[in-house]
C-alpha positions as CSV (number, residue, x, y, z in Angstrom):
1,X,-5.8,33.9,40.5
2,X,-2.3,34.9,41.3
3,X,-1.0,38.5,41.3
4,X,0.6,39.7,37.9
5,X,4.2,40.7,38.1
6,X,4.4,43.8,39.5
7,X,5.6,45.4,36.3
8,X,2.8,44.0,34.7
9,X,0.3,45.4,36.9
10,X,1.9,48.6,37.6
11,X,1.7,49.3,33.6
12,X,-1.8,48.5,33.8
13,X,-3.2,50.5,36.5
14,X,-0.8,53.4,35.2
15,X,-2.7,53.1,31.9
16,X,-6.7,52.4,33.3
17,X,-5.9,56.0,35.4
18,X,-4.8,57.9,32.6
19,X,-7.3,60.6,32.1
20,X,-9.1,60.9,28.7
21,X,-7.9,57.5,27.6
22,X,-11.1,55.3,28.1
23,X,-11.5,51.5,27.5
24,X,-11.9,51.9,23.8
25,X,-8.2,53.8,22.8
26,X,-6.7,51.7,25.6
27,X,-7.5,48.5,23.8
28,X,-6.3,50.0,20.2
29,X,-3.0,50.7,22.0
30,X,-2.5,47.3,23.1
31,X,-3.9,45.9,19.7
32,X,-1.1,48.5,18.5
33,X,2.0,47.1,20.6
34,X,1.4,43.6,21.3
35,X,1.1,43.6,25.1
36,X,0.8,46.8,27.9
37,X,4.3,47.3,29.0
38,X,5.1,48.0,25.4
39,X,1.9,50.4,24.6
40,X,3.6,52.0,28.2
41,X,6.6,52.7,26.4
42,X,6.3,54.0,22.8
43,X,5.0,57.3,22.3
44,X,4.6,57.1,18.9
45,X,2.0,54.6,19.4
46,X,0.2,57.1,21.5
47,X,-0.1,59.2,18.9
48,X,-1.4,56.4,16.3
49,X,-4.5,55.7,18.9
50,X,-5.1,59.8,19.4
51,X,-4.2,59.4,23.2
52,X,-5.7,62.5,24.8
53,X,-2.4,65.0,25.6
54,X,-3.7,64.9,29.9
55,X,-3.4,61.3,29.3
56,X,0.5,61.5,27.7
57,X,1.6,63.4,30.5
58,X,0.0,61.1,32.9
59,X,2.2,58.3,31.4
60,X,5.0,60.5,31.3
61,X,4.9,61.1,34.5
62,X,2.5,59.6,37.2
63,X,1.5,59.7,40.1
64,X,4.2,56.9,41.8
65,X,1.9,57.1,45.4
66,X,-1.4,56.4,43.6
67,X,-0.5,54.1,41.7
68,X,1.9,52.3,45.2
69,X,-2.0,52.6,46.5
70,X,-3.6,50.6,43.8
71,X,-0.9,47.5,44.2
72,X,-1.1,48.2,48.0
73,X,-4.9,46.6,46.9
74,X,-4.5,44.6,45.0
75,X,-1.5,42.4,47.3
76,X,-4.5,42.2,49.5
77,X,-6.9,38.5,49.4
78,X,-9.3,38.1,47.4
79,X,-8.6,41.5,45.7
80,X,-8.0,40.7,41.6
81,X,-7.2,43.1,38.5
82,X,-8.7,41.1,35.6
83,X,-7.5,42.5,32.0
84,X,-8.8,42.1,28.9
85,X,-5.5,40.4,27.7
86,X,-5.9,37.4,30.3
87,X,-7.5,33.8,29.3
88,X,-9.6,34.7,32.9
89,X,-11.6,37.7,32.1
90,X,-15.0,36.7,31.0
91,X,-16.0,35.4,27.8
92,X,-19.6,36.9,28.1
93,X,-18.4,40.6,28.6
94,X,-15.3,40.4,26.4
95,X,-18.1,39.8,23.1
96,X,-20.0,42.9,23.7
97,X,-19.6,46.2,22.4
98,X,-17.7,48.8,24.3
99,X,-16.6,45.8,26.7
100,X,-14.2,47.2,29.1
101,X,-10.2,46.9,29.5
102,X,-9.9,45.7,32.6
103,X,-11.9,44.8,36.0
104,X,-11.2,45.0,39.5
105,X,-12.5,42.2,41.7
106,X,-13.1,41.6,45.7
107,X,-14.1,38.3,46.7
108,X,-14.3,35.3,44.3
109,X,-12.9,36.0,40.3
110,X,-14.0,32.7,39.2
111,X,-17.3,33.5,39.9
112,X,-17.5,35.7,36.6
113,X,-17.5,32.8,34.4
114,X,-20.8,31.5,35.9
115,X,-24.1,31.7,34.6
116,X,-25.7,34.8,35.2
117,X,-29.1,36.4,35.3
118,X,-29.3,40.4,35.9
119,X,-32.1,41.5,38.2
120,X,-32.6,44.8,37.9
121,X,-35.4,47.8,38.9
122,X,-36.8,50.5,40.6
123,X,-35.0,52.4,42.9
124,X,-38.1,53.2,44.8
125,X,-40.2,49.8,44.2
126,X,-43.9,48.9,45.8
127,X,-43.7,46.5,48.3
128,X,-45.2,43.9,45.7
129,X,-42.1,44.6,44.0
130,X,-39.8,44.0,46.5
131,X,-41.3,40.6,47.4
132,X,-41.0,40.1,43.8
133,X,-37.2,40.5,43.3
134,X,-36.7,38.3,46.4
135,X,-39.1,35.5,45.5
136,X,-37.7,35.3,41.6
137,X,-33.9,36.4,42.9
138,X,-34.2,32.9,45.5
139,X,-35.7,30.7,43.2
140,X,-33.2,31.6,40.1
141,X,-30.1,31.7,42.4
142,X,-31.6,27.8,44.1
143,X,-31.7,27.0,40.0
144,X,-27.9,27.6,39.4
145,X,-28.3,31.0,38.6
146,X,-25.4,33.9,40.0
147,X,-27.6,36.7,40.4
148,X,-25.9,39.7,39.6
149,X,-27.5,44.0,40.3
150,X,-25.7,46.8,41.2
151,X,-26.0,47.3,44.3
152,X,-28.5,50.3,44.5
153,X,-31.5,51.0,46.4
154,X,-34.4,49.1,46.3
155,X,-34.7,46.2,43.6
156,X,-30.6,45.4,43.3
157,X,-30.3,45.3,47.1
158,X,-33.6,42.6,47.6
159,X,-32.1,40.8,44.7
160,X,-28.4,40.9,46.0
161,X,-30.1,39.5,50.1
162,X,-32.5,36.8,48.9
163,X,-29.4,35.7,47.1
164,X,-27.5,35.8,50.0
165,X,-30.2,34.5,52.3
166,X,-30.5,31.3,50.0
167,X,-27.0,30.3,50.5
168,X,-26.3,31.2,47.1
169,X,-24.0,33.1,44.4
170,X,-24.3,36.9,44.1
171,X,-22.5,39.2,42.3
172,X,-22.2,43.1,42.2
173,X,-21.3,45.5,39.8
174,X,-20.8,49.1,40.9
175,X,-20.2,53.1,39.8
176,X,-17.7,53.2,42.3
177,X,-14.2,51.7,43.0
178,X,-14.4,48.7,44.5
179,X,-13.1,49.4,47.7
180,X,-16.2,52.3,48.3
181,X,-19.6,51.6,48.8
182,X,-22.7,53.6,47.5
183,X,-25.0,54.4,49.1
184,X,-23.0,53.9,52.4
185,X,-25.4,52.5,53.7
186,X,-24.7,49.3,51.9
187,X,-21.5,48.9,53.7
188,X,-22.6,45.5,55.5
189,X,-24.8,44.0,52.2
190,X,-21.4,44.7,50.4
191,X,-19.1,43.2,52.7
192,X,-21.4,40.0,52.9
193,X,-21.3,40.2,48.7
194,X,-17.2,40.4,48.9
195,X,-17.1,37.1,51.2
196,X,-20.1,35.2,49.4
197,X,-19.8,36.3,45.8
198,X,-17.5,39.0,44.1
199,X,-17.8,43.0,43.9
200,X,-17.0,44.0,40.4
201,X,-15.8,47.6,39.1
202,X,-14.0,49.1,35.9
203,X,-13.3,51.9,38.0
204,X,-9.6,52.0,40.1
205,X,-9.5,52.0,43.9
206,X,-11.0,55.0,45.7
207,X,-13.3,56.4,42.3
208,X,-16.1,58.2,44.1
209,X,-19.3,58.0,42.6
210,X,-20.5,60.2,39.7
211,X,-23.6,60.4,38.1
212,X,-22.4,59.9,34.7
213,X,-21.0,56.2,35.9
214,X,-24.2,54.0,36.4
215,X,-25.2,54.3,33.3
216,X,-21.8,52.7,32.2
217,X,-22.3,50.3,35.2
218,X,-25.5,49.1,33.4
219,X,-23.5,47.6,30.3
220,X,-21.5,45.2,32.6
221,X,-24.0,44.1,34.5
222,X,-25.7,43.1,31.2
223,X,-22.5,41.8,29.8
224,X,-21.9,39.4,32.0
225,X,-25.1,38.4,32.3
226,X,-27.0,35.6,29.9
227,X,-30.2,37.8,30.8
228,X,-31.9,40.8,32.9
229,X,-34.7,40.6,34.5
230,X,-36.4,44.2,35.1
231,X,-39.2,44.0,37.9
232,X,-40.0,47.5,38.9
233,X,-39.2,50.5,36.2
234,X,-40.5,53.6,35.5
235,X,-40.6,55.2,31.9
236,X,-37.3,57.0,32.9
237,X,-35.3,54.1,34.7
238,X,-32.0,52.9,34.6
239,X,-33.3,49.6,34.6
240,X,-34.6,50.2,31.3
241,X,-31.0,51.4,29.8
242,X,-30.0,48.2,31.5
243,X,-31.7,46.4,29.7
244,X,-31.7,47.9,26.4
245,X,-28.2,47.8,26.4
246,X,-28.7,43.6,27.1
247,X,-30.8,43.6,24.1
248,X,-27.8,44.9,21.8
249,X,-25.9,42.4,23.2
250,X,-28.3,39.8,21.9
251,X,-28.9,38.9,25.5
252,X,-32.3,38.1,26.8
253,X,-34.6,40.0,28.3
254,X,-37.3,39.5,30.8
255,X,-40.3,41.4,32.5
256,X,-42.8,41.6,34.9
257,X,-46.3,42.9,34.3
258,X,-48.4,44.9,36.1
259,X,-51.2,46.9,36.9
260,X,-52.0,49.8,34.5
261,X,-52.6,51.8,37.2
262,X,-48.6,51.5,38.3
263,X,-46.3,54.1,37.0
264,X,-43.7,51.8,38.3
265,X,-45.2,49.0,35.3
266,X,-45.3,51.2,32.9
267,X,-41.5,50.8,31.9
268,X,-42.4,46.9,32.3
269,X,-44.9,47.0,29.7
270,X,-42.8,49.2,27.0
271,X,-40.2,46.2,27.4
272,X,-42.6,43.7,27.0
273,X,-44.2,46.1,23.6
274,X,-40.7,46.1,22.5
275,X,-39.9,42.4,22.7
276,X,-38.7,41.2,25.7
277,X,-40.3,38.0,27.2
278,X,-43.5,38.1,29.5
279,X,-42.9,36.0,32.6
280,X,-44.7,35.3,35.8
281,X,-42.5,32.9,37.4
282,X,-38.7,32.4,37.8
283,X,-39.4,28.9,35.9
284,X,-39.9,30.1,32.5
285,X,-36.5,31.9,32.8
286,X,-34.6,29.2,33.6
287,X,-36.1,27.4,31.0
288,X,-35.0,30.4,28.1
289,X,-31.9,30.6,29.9
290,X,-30.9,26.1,29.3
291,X,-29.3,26.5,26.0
292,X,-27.6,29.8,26.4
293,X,-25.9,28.3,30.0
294,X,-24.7,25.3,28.5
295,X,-23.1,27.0,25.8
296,X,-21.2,28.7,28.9
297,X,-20.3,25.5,30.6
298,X,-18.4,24.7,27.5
299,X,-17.2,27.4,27.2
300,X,-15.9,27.1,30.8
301,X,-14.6,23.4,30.2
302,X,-12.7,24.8,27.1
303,X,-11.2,27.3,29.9
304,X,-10.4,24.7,32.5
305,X,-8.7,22.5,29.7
306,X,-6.1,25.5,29.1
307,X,-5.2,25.6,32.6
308,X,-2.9,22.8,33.2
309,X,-2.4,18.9,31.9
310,X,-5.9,16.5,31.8
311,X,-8.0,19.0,33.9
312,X,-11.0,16.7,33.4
313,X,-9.4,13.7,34.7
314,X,-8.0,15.6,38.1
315,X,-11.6,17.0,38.8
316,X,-12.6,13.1,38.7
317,X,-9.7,12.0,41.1
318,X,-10.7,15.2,43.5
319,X,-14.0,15.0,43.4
320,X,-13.9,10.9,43.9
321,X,-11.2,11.7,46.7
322,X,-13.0,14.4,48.6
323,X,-15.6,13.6,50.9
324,X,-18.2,15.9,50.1
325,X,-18.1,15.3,47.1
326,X,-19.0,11.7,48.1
327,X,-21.8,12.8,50.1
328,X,-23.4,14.7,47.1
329,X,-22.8,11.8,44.7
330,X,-24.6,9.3,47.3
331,X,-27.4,12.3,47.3
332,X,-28.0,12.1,43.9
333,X,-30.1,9.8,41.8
334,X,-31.0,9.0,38.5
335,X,-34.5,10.5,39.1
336,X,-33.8,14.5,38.9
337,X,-34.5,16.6,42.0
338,X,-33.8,20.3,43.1
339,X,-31.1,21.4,44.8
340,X,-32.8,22.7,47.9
341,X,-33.8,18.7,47.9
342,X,-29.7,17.6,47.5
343,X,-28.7,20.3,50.0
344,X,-31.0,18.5,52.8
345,X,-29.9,15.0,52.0
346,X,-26.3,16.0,52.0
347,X,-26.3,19.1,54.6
348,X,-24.4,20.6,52.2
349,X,-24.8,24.7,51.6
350,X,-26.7,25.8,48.1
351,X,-23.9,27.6,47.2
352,X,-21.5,25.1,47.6
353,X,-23.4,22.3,45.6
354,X,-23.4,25.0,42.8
355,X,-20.0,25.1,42.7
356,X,-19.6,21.5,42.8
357,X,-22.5,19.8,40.9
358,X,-21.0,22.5,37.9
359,X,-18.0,20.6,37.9
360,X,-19.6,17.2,38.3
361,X,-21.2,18.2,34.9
362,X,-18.2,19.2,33.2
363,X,-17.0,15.8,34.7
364,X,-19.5,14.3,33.1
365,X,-20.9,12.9,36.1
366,X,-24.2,14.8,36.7
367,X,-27.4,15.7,34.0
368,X,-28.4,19.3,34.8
369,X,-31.6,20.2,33.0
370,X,-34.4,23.3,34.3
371,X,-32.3,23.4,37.6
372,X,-32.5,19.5,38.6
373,X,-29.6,17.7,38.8
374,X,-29.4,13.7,38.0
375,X,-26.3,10.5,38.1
376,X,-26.1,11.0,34.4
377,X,-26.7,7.4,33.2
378,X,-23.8,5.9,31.6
């Protein structure tokens, strides 16, 4: 995604680092004047929303090396500012409440449109709980599935490696700004995230973290997410706020049992009392997940068919013309297999056939049903 003008982005980051202003009055001043360089400029607009008066003099006057920082970022690859006033932020997020205004991105933007499932949990799990999250994390992500956590201790991180480990698409979202890692100790597991998948914040470059911003963590990684899965959770767990705050997005929710004698269950089972689905294998969420992912794919061709003239028709011609693409199409059949089964025949990586067996199907080319992919006939 190309840089905005510099103009453009200097009036947003001036705006996401005014203090007091929030998502919520940020996005009434742009609903206000038409487009951020404009809510920049008029005062009197300011006052219509109830800016905060730290905030006005922010505007008034910021902080020119800051904000020389934040673009100093941003000009760097792979390193995105995604606002909600772009055709590219994400469709899933932008529908629920208290969405944010804007997102900062390392590593790949487009990967925010894909089809995610949230795998969340204890910070402190049982070792049945970690093989857990790594057994459901690699069969989801081998499905189709972006696995997306937030990068914590315990359950995110086994979520955010099996991922990894399968070759696959992960994506985290973090209390911090994206260019700081917490716990530090997550430094390496980050950086492999950033070159593999995406790190995604609200907060600006060099945001240290604060208590009071993983809890607001929690409603993007359900937002972008078509479902969390909670494996580990006590009573008191962010996991849980994670995934009640899924549930008032009208997004699914999953569980794992466990033994009554677990405190680490017992969070599980008040899900599970409340609604949320039962499972015992990653199968059954993929399955609950079908309808809900294609309604993303079209989503996702309506997106690709803004983006320039007959988009469908040059992903045929590319994907015809490139030779792994020929490879996969000679790996397919009209029988449907896995894609651990089409990454041996072609020697192709999971996470590449992902990408490209998603837009086969957009092409038209390929059935996808319960993770098996097919020559759709004709």
């Amino acid at each position: 995604m190309p840089l905005p003008p510099e103009s453009h982005a200097r009036a947003w980051l001036t705006l996401l680092r005014a203090p007091g202003l929030g998502a919520t009055r940020l996005r009434a001043l742009l609903a206000d004047c038409g487009d951020v360089e404009r809510a920049l400029a008029s005062p009197a607009a300011w006052q219509r929303i109830g800016m905060p008066a730290a905030a006005q003099s922010w505007c008034r006057a910021p902080d020119v090396a800051r904000l020389q920082a934040d673009l100093e970022w941003l000009a760097q690859p792979a390193h995105h500012l995604l606002t909600c006033d772009s055709a590219d932020f994400p469709a899933l997020l932008a529908s629920t409440p208290q969405a944010p205004a804007a997102l900062f991105v390392a590593g790949d933007v487009d990967l925010l449109w894909r089809a995610q499932i949230a795998v969340v949990g204890s910070r402190n799990p049982t070792e049945g709980g970690l093989d857990n999250a790594r057994d459901f994390a690699a069969t989801l992500a081998r499905s189709g599935l972006a696995i997306t956590s937030g990068l914590a201790d315990g359950i995110d991180a086994a979520a955010h490696r099996a991922a990894l480990e399968a070759q696959a698409v992960t994506i985290a979202v973090v209390g911090t700004g994206p260019d700081l890692v917490y716990p530090a100790k997550h430094r390496a597991l980050a950086a492999q995230i950033e070159r593999h998948g995406a790190i995604v914040s609200e907060y600006p470059p060099g945001t240290e973290a604060r208590r009071e911003h993983f809890p607001r963590r929690n409603r993007l990684i359900a937002g972008l997410s078509l479902g969390t899965l909670v494996i580990e959770a006590a009573l008191q767990s962010g996991a849980l706020i994670t995934a009640r705050l899924a549930a008032e997005a009208g997004r699914e929710v999953f569980a794992l049992p466990g033994s009554i004698h677990n405190p680490l269950a017992k969070g599980c089972h008040r899900l599970i009392r409340d609604g949320a689905a039962l499972v015992e294998t990653a199968q059954e969420i993929v399955e609950a997940l079908a309808s809900q992912a294609a309604q993303l794919a079209t989503a996702l061709r309506g997106r690709l068919a803004t983006a320039g003239p007959e988009p469908e028709s040059m992903l045929k011609a590319e994907s015809r013309e490139d030779p792994e693409y020929r490879r996969l199409w000679q790996s397919l059949d009209h029988d449907p297999v896995g894609i651990d089964v089409l990454a041996q025949r072609s020697g192709l990586t999971v996470g590449v056939l992902s990408s490209m067996l998603l837009l086969m199907e957009l092409d038209g080319r390929v059935a996808a049903a319960h993770g098996r992919y097919a020559r759709r006939r004709s």
